[in-house]
C-alpha positions as a Markdown table, in Angstrom:
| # | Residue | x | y | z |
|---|---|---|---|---|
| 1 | Unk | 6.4 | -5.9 | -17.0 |
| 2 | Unk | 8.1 | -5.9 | -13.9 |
| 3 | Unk | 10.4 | -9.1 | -14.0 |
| 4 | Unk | 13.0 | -7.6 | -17.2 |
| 5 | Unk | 15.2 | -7.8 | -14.4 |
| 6 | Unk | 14.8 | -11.0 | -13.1 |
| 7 | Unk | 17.0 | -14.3 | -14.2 |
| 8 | Unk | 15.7 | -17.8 | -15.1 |
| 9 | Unk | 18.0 | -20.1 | -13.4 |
| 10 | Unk | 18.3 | -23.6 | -12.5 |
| 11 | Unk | 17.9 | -23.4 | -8.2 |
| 12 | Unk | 20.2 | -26.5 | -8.3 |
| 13 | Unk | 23.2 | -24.7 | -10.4 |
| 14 | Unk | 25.7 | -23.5 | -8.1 |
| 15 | Unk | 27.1 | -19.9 | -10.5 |
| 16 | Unk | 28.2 | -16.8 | -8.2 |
| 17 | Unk | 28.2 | -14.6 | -11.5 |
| 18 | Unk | 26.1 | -11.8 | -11.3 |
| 19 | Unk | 25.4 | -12.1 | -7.4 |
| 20 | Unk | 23.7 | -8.6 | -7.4 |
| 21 | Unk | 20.9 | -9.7 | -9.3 |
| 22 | Unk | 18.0 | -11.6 | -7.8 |
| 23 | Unk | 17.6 | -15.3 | -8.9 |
| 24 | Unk | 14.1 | -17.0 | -9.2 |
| 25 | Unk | 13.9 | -20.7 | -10.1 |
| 26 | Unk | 11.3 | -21.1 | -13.6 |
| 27 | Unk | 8.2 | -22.4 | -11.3 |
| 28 | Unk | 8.7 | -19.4 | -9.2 |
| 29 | Unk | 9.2 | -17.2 | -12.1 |
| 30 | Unk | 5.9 | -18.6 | -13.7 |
| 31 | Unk | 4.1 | -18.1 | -10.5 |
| 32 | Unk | 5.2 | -14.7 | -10.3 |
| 33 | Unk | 3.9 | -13.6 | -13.8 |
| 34 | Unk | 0.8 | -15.2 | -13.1 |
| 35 | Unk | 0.0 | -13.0 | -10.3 |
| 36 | Unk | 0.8 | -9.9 | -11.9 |
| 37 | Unk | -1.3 | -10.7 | -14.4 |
| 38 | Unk | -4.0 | -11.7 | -12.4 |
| 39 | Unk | -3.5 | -8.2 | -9.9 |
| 40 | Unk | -3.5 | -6.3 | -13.6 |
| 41 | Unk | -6.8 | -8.1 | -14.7 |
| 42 | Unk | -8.1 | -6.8 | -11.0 |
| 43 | Unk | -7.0 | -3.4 | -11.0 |
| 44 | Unk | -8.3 | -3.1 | -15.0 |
| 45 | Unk | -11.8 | -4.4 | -13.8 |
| 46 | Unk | -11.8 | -2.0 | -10.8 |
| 47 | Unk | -10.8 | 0.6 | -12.8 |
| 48 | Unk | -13.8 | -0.1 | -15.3 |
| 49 | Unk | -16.5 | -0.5 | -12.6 |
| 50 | Unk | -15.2 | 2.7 | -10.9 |
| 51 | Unk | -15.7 | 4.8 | -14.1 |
| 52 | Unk | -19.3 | 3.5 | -14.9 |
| 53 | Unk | -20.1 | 4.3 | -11.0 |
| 54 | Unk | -19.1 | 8.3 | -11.9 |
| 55 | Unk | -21.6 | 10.3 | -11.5 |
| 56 | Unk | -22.5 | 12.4 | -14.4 |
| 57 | Unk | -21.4 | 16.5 | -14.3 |
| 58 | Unk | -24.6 | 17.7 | -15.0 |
| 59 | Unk | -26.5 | 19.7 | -12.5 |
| 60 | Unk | -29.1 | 18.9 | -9.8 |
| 61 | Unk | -32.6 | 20.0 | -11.5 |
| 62 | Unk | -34.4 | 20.4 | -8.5 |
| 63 | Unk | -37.8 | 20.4 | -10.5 |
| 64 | Unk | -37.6 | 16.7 | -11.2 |
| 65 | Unk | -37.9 | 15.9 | -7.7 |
| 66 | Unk | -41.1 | 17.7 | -7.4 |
């Protein structure tokens, strides 16, 4: 998932260790991964719909319009 590089930390805590790496307080964390999953849900449903909506590689019989 996207957010390996992420750190948990408490927004109050005051630690300049490790200023190069983005911080994200736990409800913004959890808020995060929810949407990802949610916009992974979407694009697996999209991706689904779009490949029932294929249409087939077989030719055009023009007799079975007549």
């Amino acid at each position: 998932m996207y957010i390996s590089s992420v750190t948990k930390t408490d927004p109050m805590s005051n630690s300049d260790s490790d200023d190069d790496h983005p911080r994200l307080s736990s409800s913004t964390l959890a808020a995060l991964e929810e949407f990802l999953k949610e916009k992974e849900e979407r694009e697996n449903l999209l991706k689904l719909i779009s490949e029932k909506d294929q249409v087939p590689d077989t030719p055009f019989d023009e007799n079975w319009v007549k």
